[in-house]
C-alpha positions in Angstrom: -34.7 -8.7 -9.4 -31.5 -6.8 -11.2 -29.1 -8.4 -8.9 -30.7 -11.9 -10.0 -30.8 -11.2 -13.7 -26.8 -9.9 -13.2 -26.5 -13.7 -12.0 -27.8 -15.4 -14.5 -26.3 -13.5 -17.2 -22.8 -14.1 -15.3 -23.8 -18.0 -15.5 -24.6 -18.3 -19.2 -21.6 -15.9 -19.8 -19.6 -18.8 -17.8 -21.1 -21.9 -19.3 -20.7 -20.2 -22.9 -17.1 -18.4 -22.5 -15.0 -21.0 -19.7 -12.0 -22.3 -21.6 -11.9 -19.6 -24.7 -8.9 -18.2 -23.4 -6.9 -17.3 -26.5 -3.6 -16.1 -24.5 -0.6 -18.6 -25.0 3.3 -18.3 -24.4 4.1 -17.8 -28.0 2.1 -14.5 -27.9 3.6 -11.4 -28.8 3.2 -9.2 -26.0 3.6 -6.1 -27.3 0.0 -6.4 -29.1 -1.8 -5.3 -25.7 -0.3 -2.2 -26.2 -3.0 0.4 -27.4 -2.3 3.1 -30.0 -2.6 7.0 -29.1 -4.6 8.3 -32.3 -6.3 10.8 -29.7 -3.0 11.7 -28.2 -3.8 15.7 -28.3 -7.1 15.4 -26.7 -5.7 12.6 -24.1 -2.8 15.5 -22.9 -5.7 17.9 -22.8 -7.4 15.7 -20.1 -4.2 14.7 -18.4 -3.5 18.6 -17.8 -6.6 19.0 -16.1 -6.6 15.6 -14.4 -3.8 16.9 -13.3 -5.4 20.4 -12.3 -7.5 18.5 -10.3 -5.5 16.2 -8.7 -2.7 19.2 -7.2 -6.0 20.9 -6.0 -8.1 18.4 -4.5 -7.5 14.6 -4.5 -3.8 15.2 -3.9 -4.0 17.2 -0.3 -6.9 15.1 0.3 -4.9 11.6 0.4 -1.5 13.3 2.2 -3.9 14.9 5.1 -5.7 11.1 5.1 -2.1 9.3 5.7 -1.2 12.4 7.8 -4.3 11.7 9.9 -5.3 7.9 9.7 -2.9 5.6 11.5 -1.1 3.4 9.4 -2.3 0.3 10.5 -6.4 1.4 9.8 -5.0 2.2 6.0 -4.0 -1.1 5.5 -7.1 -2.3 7.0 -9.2 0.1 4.8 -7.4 -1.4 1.4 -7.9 -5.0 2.5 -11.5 -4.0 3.2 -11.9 -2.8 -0.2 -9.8 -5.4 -2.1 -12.0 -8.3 -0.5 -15.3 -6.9 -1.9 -13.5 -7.4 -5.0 -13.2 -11.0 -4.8 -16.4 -12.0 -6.3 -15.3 -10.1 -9.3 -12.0 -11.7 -9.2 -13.3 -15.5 -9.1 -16.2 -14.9 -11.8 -13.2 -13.3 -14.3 -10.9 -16.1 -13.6 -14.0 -18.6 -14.2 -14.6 -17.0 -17.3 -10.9 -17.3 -18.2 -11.4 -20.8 -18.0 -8.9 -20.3 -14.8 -10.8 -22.8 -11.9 -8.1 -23.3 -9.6 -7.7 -19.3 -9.3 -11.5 -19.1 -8.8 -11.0 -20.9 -5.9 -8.2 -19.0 -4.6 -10.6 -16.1 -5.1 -13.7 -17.9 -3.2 -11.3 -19.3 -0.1 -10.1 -15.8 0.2 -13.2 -13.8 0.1 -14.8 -16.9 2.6 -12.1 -16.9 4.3 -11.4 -12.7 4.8 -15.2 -11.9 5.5 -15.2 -14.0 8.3 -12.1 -14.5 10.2 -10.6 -11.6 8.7 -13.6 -9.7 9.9 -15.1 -8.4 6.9 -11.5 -7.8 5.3 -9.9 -5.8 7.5 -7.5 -8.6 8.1 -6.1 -10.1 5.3 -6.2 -14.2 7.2 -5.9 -15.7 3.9 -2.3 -13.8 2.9 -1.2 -15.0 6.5 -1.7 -19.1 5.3 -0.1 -18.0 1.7 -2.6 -17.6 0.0 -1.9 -15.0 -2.6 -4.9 -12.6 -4.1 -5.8 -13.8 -8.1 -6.7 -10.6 -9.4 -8.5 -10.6 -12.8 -11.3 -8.2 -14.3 -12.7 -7.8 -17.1 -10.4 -6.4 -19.2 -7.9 -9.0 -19.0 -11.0 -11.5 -19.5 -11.5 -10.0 -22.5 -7.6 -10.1 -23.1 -7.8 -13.2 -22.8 -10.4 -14.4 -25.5 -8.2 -12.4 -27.8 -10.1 -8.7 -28.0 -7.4 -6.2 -29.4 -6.7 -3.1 -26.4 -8.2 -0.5 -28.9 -6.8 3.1 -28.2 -5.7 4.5 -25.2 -8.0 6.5 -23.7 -7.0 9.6 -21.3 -10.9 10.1 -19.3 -11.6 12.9 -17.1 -11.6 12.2 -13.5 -10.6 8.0 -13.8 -7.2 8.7 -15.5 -5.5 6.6 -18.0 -6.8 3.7 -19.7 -7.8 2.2 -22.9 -11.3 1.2 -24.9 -11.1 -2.5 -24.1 -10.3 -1.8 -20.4 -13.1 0.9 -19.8 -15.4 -1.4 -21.2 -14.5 -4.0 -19.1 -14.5 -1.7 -16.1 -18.6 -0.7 -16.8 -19.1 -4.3 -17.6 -17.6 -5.4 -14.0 -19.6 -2.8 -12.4 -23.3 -3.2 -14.0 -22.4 -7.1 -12.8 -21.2 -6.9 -9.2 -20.8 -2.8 -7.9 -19.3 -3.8 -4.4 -19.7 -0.7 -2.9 -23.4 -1.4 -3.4 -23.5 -4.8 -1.6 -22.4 -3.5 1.3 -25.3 -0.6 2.1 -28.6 0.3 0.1 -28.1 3.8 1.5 -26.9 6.4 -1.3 -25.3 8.9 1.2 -23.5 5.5 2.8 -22.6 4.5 -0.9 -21.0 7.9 -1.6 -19.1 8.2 1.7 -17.6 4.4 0.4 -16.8 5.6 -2.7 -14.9 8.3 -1.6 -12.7 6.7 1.0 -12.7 4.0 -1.6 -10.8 6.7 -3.9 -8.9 8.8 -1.3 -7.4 5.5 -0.3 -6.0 4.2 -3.5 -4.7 8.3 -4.2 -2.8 7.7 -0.8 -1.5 4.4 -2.1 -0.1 6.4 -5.1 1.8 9.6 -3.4 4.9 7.7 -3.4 4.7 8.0 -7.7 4.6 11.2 -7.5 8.0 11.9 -7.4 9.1 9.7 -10.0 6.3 10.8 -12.6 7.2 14.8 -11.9 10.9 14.0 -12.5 10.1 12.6 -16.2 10.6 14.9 -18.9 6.9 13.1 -20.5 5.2 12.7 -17.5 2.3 11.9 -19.8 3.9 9.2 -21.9 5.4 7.7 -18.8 2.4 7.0 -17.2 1.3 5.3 -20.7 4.1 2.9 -20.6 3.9 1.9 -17.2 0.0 1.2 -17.4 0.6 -0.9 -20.3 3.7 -3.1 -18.5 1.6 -3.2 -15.8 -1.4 -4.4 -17.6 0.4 -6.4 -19.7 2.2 -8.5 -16.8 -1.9 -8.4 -14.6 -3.3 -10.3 -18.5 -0.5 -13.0 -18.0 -0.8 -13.4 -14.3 2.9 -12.3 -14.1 4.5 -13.8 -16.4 4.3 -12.1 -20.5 6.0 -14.0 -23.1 9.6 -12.7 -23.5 10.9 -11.1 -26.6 14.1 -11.0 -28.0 14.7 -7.3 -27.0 12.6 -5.4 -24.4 9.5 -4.4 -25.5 
């Protein structure tokens, strides 16, 4: 009954919320960028991130690459990116965004059955482009401030609004869970899940150890990033660079 109740509540959300987005070209883009007022404790938990990742997650994802041919990654992230279609259509119908839902719906159709389950990404190969949105930038978009940045222990860097939106994503639609009822299944999952998008990441790690801040680079480029993901790739310009 959870799963139906998770329905529901993702339909009145739509019905009440489609069409409130708030976002317009005008904006001034530099308000999605969240304040540090926990910056101590937020290096605290980037050293031992950190700690953790040189012992454990970071060795883990070069002896994946190392072993798993190239080709089977790329098939892993596409499987994993098309359980997240759902999520992506519901956030872009409660943008008010319909034509993107679609996009969303056709791929996810599309990927779980010619592309066998996602492993093939058939929809990219007839141009048509992923529409990413969660939560967060839902809630971006109906005009809810980013709150402070937030430095968490094991997840890495992020901020109030966006952790919220995370949970809110995953008490909704977990996809991991819709594919086994099995808990030992669901933890394997999770952890290729994880070891995959680490592997994804080595290629940073240069870049990010040759900063003299490593910890306020990685703030910046989350909140570009984020900030180009709320507008769908395209932020209102300033003046000067933000």
């Amino acid at each position: 009954m959870k799963r139906e109740y998770r329905c529901l509540f993702a339909c009145v959300f739509i019905v009440m919320m489609a069409g409130c987005s708030t976002l317009k070209v005008s904006d001034d883009p530099t308000r999605q960028i969240a304040k540090d007022p926990f910056q101590n404790l937020n290096r605290s938990i980037y050293a031992f991130n950190n700690g953790v990742d040189s012992a454990v997650l970071r060795p883990v994802a070069k002896a994946y690459t190392q072993i798993v041919p190239k080709s089977a990654q790329n098939g892993v992230g596409r499987f994993f990116a098309n359980l997240a279609e759902p999520l992506n259509a519901l956030n872009n119908l409660l943008q008010g965004k319909f034509d993107r839902a679609l996009v969303s719906t056709y791929r996810f159709t599309v990927n779980s059955t010619l592309g066998i389950f996602g492993f093939m990404d058939v929809a990219k190969s007839l141009d048509v482009e992923p529409a990413k949105e969660d939560f967060g930038q839902t809630l971006a978009s109906w005009g809810v401030p980013p709150g402070p940045y937030l430095m968490l222990p094991f997840w890495g860097p992020s901020n109030l609004r966006d952790f919220s939106g995370n949970l809110i994503d995953a008490s909704i639609f977990y996809p991991i869970n819709q594919v086994t009822d099995s808990s030992n299944s669901r933890l394997a999952l999770f952890a290729v899940d994880k070891i995959e998008i680490r592997a994804q990441l080595l290629g940073t790690d240069t870049l990010i150890n040759k900063q003299l801040d490593p910890y306020g680079f990685i703030k910046q480029a989350l909140e570009q990033n984020r900030t180009n993901a709320i507008y769908d790739g395209h932020p209102p310009e300033l003046e000067e660079d933000f």
